[in-house]
N, C-alpha and C positions, 0 to 999 in steps of 0.2 A: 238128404236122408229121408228116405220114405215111410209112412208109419206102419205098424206092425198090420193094422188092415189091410190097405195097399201090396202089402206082401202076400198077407194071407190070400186076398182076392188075384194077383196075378198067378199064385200058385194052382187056384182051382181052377183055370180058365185053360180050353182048349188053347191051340196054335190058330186056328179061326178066328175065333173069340178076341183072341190077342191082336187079330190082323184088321177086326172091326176097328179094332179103339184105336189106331193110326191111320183113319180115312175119313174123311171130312166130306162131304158130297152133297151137291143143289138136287134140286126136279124141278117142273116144273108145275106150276097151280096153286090156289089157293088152300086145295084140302089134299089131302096124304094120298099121291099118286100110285097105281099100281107096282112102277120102278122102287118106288124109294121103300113101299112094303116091304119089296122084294128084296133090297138092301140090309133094311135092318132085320126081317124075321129070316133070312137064308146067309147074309155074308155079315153077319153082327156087326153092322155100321153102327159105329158111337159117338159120332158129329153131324150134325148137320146145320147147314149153313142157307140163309134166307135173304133173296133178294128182294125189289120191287115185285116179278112176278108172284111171289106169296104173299103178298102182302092187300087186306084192305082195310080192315081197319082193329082195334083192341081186341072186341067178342072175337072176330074171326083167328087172330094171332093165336091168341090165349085158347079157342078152342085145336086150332093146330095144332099146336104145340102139345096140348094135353092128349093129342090122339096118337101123336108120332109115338111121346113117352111110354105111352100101353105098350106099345108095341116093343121096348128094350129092355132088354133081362136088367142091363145097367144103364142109369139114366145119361142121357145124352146130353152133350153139350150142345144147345142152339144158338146160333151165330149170325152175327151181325155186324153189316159196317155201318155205324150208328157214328161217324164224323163229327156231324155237323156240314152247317154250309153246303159246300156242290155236292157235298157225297151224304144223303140222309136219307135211310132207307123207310125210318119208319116219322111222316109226315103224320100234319093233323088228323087227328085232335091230338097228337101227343105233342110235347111241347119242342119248338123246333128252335136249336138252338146255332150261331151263327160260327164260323169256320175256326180253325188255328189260328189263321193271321188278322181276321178281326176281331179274336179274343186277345192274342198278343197285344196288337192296335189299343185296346182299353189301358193297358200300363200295368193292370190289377192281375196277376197270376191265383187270385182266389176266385178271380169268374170263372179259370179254369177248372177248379175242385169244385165249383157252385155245378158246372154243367157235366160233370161225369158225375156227379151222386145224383141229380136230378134224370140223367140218359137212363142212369141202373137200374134206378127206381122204376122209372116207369118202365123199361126191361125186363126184372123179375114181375112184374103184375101181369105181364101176359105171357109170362114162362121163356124168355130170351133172357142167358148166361152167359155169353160171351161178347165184348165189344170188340170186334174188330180195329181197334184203335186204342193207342194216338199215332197218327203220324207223325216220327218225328227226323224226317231229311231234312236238313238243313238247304234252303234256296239257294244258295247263292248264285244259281245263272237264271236270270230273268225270263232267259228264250225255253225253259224249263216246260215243257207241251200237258207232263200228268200229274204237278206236284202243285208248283204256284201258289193258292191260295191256302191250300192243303196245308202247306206247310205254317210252322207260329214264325219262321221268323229266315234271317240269313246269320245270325248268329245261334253258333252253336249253344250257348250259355241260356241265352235268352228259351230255346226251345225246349233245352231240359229243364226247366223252373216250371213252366207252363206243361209242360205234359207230366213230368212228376204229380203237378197237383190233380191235373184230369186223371189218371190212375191213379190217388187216390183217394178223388171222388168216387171213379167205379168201386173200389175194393170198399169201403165204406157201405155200397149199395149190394154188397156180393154179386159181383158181376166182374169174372174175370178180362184182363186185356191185353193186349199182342200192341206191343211197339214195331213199328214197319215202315221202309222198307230196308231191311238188314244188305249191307252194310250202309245203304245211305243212296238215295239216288236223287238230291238235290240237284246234282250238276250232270244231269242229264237232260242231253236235246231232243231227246225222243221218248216217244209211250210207250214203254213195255208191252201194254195193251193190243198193242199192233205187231211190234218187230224188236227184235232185243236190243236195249241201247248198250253206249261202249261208255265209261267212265277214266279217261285214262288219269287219274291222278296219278301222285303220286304216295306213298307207301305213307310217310310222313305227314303232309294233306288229310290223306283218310284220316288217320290219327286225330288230329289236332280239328278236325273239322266236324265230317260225318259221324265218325263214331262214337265220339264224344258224347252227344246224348243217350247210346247205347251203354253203354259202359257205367253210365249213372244210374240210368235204371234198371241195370241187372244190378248193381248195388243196390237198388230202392226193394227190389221182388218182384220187378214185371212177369207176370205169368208165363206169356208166348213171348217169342219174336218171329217177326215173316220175312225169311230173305225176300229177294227181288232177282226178276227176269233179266238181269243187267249183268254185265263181261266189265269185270273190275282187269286192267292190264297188270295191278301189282300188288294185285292176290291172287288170280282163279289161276289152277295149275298148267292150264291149256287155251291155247288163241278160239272166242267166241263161248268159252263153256262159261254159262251161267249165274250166278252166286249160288243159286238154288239147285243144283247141280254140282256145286265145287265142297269137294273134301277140304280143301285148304280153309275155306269161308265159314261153311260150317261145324266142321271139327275139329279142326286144329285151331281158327281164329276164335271163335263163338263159344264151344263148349270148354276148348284145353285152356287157352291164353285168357277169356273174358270170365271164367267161371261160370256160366252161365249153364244152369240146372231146370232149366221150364222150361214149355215145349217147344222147339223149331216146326213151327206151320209153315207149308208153302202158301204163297199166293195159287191163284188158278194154273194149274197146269195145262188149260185149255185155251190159255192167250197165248197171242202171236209170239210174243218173244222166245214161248217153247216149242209150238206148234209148227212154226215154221220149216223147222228143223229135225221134229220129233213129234213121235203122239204123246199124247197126254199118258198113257198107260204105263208107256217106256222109260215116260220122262220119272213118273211115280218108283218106280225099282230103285231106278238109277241115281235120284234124290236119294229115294231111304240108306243107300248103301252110302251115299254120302255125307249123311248125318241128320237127315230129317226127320221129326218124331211123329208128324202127322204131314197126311197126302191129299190135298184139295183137288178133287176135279168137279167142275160145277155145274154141269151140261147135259155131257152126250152118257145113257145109259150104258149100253156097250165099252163102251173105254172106262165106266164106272168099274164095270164087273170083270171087264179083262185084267184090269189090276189089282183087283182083289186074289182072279185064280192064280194071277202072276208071282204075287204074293206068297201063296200058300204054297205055289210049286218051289220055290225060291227057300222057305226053310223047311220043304219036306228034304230036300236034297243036301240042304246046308249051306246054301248061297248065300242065304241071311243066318249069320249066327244068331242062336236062340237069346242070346245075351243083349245081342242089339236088339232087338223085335222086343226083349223085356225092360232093358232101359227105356224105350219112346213108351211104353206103356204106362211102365211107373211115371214118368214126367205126366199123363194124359192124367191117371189116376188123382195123383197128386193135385193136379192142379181142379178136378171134378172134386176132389175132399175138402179142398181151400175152402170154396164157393160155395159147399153145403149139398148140394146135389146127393152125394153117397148118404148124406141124414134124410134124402127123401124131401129136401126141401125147393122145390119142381116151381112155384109159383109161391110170390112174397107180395102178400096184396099191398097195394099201393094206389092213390090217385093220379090217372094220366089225366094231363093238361089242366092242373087244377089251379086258381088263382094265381097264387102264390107260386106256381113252377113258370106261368108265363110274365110274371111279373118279374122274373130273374132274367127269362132270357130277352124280356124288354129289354130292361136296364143294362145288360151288355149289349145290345144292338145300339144304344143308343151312343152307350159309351164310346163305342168304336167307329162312328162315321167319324171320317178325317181328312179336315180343309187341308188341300197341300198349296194349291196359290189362290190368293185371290187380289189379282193385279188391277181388277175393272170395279172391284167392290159389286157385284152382281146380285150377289146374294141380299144383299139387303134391296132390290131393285124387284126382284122376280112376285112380290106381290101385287106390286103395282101393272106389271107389265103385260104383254102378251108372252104367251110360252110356245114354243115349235119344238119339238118333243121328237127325237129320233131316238129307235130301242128298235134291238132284235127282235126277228118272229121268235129265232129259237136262242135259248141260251146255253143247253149244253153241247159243249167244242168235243169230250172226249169219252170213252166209252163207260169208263166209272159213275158220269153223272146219270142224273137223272134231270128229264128234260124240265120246262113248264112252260105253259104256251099261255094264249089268250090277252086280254087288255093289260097294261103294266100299271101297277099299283100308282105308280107316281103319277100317271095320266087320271086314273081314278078320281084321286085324292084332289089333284086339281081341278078338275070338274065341281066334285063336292063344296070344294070350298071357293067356288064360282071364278076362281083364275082362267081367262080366254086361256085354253089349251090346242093346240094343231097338231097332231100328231101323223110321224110316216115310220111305220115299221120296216126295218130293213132286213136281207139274209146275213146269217151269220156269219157271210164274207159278201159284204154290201158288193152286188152288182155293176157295171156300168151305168144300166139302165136307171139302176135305182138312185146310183150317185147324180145323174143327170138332172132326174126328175127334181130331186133334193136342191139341187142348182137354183133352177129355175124357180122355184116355190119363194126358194129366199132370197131372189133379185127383187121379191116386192113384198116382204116379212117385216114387220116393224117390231121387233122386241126381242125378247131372248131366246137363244137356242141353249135348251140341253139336249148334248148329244151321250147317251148311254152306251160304251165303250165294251167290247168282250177281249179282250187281247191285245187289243191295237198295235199295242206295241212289236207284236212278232207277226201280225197279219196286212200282206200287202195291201189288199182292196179296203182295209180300215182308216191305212195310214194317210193313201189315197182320198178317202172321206174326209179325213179330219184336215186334208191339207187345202181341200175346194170349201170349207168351212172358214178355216183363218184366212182364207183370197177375198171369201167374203161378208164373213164375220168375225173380223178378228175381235175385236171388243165385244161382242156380245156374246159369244157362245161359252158353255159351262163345260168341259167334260164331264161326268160323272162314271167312274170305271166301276162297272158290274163284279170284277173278275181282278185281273191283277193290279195291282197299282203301281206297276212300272207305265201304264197309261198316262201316269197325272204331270210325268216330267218329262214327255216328249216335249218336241224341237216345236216351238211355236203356238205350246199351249202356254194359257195365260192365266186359267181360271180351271180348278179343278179339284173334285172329292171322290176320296175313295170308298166306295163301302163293302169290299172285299165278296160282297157274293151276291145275288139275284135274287134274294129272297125277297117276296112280300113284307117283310115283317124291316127287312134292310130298307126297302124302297120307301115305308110308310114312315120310318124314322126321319131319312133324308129327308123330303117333301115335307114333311111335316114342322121340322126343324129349321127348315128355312122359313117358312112361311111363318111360325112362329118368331121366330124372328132370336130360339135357341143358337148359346154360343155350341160348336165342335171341339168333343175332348180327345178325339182321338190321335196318338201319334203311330207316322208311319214305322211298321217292325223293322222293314229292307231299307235298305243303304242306296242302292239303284236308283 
């Protein structure tokens, strides 16, 4: 039920007006692009959403932000996929906190309410109100290419605890949040980001698995939910259409059977899994008729604005009844009322990266490194010994991350604390060449190998590595999985930890905790 405001203000609002506050839409730069003016002062754009390209650091966020807002009759929602782990868009100084599955990894579902009140915080202080997040698919297929570490866990029980309490760390910091990927795209073998995956469950399955966590937090008040680019066989009404595209997913499952009254956001309409098939513009209609309250396109300016005229042609004529156009507004409105926005409240000062915010998301880094074997006892060896140090140039595999290059913390650290270090960086699908080289290094290596893992487990040229590893260190070498931690129970590993993401702040724990000679409290979330 919406409040008498909300009504009031949908009443005084053109068909335009109305067609703004159901489109979400990126630019590109750091300060307020000519396009994105042109968005909100001509087609009343009432979202917008901010990647790494906008981003560099607090002053510039904050003054962003406060330049976009001039320019909206009604303040806009600004958007972000603020994760954690591989997917963190707003990096130091702010305080950077470690994924779903190494917060699961901790045991404690209050690091999860510790790190969504801390993300919002420092979100309202440079004027970002919306978290793009939690995710919460349920893992359970390992070979899973865009979800993995994303995800808290492969139980569904387990993930609704922990993201329950991260949205209501955000809601605490007024900072609304979008649980996603609607209905669940855990047991999917491909990236939506590229090409659409298929999900064939079963009807019952969904139930009992995926949706599970959906259904609890539409119970709890999740603000959004973001379907997914993915062809469910035993929901979407037609062979290859979408979720994010399917009437059945979105309004008959989501709105009629889930109750579910907050906004339905799309993901990008500008990834593969739509694009392939459709333009982002067409795919925007065809969504809205199918039950979507807001239309993300994050890119191309032209397919911005063609679906805005699309829009307005669509209920000058009556294609969109005025009814649907004014239910996704009321849900937008509402959910900008929750969060303070309509009282004007645009920016909530706060301290980014302040002691005590890094001293939180230490202590779950810490918490969540997790010994899964150690058959050689290594770990209490590696001070003494020499170290041979194999790690990616690049770490991120898929299009949501964002990348980090340069020396690896863990090499750093051992340096610093004067352990003989060797180090060979390898591609993110370790070469021939590079595996050779690696060969021959350690036919005459005396001590220990850790080797820093991105997927191993689903990438041939890794497995490959790690198999001329145990030919010729079997006993000595460490895995260490940057990324998943179905790495640490492959076929012939003997010694391995997971620390579920790349972060610096991940690696500095690791190495640091071995060296100190700390015990590992973390247990694994996955079953695999």
């Amino acid at each position: 039920m919406a409040s008498e405001r909300v009504e009031n203000l949908i009443k005084s609002m053109s068909n335009e007006e109305k067609i703004g506050q159901v489109m979400i839409c990126g630019f590109d730069g750091t300060r307020p692009s000519d396009q994105i003016k042109i968005l909100i002062r001509d087609y009343h754009l009432g979202n917008v959403v901010l990647f790494r390209r906008n981003i560099e650091g607090p002053y510039q966020i904050k003054k962003l932000t406060t330049e976009l807002q001039q320019l909206s009759k009604i303040p806009l929602t600004m958007a972000v996929d603020q994760e954690g782990g591989i997917v963190t868009r707003l990096t130091d100084p702010f305080t950077i906190f470690p994924g779903n599955m190494a917060t699961a990894a901790t045991g404690d579902p209050h690091n999860a309410y510790l790190t969504g009140l801390t993300m919002a915080k420092e979100m309202r202080a440079v004027g970002l109100n919306w978290n793009l997040a939690p995710v919460v698919d349920v893992n359970d297929l390992p070979e899973n290419p865009g979800i993995g570490v994303r995800s808290y866990s492969d139980d569904p029980k387990v993930v609704t605890r922990y993201a329950s309490e991260f949205v209501m760390g955000l809601h605490e910091g007024q900072v609304a949040g979008c649980a996603k990927h609607f209905p669940g795209k855990g047991h999917s073998a491909k990236d939506a980001h590229l090409e659409m995956p298929v999900v064939d469950r079963t009807m019952d399955d969904l139930m009992k698995i995926d949706l599970f966590p959906f259904h609890e937090l539409v119970r709890d008040g999740i603000d959004a939910i973001m379907p997914t680019h993915v062809y469910y066989t035993a929901l979407c009404e037609s062979e290859n259409l979408p979720a994010t595209l399917s009437h059945s997913v979105m309004s008959d499952l989501l709105k009629e059977e889930m109750n579910f009254d907050g906004v339905i956001v799309t993901d990008d309409l500008e990834m593969g899994g739509i694009t392939n098939n459709l333009k982002g513009s067409d795919a925007a209609w065809r969504s809205f008729l199918a039950g979507a309250d807001m239309l993300m396109i994050c890119h191309t300016f032209d397919e911005q604005v063609k679906a805005f005229t699309t829009l307005i042609q669509m209920v000058k004529f009556g294609e969109i009844p005025i009814e649907r156009l004014n239910d996704a507004v009321r849900h937008v409105l509402t959910m900008k009322e929750k969060i303070g926005l309509l009282d004007g409240k645009l920016i909530i000062d706060s301290e980014i990266g302040s002691k005590e915010n890094l001293e939180i998301s230490k202590e779950i880094v810490k918490q969540s490194v997790t010994l899964v074997r150690n058959e050689d006892d290594l770990l209490e060896k590696i001070k003494d010994s020499k170290v041979f140090l194999i790690f990616p140039k690049d770490v991120a595999l898929v299009k949501v991350e964002e990348n980090q290059e340069g020396i690896s913390e863990i090499e750093r650290i051992l340096n610093e604390r004067k352990i003989p270090v060797e180090s060979f960086y390898v591609s993110s699908k370790p070469t021939e060449a590079e595996i050779d080289e690696i060969s021959k290094k350690l036919n005459t290596f005396d001590g220990i190998v850790l080797v820093c893992t991105l997927n191993a487990h689903m990438i041939p040229e890794w497995k490959k590595l790690l198999h001329v590893l145990k030919v010729i260190k079997p006993f000595e070498t460490l895995l260490v999985a940057l990324r998943n931690p179905y790495d640490c129970k492959m076929n012939g590993v003997r010694n391995s930890i997971a620390l579920y993401n790349y972060s610096k702040a991940s690696q500095s724990a690791f190495i640091t905790m071995v060296i100190d000679g700390e015990k590992f409290m973390g247990k694994l979330p996955v079953r695999s």
